[in-house]
C-alpha positions in Angstrom: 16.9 13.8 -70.7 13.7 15.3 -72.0 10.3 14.1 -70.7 8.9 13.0 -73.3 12.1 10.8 -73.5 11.7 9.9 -70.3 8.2 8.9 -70.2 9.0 6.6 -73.1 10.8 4.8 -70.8 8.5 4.6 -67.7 6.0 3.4 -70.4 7.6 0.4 -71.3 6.3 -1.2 -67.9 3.0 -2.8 -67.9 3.4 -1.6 -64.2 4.3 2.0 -64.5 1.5 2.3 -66.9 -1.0 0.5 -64.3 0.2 2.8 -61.7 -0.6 6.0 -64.0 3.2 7.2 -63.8 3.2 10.5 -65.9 6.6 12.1 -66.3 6.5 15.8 -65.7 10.0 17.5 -65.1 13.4 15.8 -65.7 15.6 18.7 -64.3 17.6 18.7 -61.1 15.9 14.8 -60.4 12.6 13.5 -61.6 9.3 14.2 -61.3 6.3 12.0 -61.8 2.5 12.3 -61.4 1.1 9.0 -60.4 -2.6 8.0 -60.5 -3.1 4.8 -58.9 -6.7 3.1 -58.7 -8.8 0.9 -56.2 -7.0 -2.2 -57.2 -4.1 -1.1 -55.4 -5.7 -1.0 -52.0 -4.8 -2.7 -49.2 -8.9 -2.9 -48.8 -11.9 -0.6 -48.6 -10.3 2.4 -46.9 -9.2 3.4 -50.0 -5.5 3.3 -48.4 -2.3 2.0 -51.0 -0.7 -1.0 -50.4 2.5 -0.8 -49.0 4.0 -2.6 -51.7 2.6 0.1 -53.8 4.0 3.2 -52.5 7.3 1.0 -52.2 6.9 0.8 -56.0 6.8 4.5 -56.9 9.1 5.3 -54.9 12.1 2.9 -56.3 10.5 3.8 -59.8 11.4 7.8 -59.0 14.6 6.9 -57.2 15.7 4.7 -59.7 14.7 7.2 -62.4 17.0 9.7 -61.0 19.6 8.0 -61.7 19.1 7.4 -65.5 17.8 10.9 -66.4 21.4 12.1 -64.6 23.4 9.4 -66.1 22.0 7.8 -69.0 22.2 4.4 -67.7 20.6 1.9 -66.6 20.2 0.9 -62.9 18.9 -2.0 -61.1 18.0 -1.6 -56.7 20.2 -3.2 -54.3 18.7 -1.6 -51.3 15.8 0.3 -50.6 14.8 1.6 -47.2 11.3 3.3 -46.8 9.5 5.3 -44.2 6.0 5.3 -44.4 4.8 8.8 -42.7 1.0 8.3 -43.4 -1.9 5.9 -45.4 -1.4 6.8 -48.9 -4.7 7.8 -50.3 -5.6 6.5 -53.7 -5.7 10.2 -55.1 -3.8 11.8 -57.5 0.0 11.9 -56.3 3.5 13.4 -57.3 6.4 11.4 -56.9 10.2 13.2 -57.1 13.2 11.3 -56.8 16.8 13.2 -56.8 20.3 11.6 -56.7 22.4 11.6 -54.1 25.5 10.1 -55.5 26.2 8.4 -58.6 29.7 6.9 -59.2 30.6 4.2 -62.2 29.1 1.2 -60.5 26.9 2.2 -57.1 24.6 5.1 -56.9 22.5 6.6 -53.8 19.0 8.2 -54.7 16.5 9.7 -52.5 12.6 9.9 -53.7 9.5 11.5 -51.5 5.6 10.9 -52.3 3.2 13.7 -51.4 -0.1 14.1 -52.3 -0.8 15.9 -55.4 -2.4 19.9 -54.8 -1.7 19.6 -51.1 1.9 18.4 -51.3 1.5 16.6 -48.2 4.3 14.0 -47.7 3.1 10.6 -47.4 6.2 8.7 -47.9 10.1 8.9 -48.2 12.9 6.3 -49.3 16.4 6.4 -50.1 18.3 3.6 -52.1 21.5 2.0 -53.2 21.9 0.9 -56.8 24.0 -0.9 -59.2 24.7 0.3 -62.8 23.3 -1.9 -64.9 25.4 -3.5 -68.3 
């Protein structure tokens, strides 16, 4: 899939949008920039909510799985390690399949921060073909 095909897609959700998701490669996996803001803090550390990076990361993950397949996918399981705080600062999101058969697919995504490439958070995922 193309990116600009693919950012078509992130862009129909009001919440990809809020979260600045910007597609930037769609080869071997998925890679997006994300530029989150201060209303996604936990509160004035300037720290992501959990439920944020959780977010971007099933976003990527899920992703992943429709650049490589052209369908759609919905999450079944997600499991997440948090390695750090997640700064709000510009980040990169990539998510990468695993395994995708006719109905289940695995997908792995990482968040680092943008520049330094420092990895904030990992998840891997189970998901269900959509349709």
């Amino acid at each position: 899939m193309e990116t600009e095909e693919l950012q078509r897609l992130v862009d129909t959700s009001p919440v990809h949008r809020a979260l600045g998701l910007r597609a930037r490669a769609a080869q071997a996996g998925v890679v997006f920039d994300a530029s989150p803001g201060p209303e996604h803090t936990t509160d004035e550390r300037d720290v992501l909510h959990g439920g944020v990076v959780a977010t971007i990361l099933d976003t990527a993950a899920t992703f992943a799985l429709i650049d490589s397949t052209g369908a759609d996918w919905s999450t079944v399981d997600l499991r997440i390690d948090y390695l750090r705080p997640a700064p709000v600062a510009p980040l990169e999101v990539s998510g990468h399949v695993v395994q995708a058969g006719r109905r289940i697919g695995r997908a792995r995504a990482e968040l680092a921060e943008r520049g330094s490439g420092r990895l904030l958070a990992s998840a891997v995922g189970t998901f269900v073909r959509a349709g």
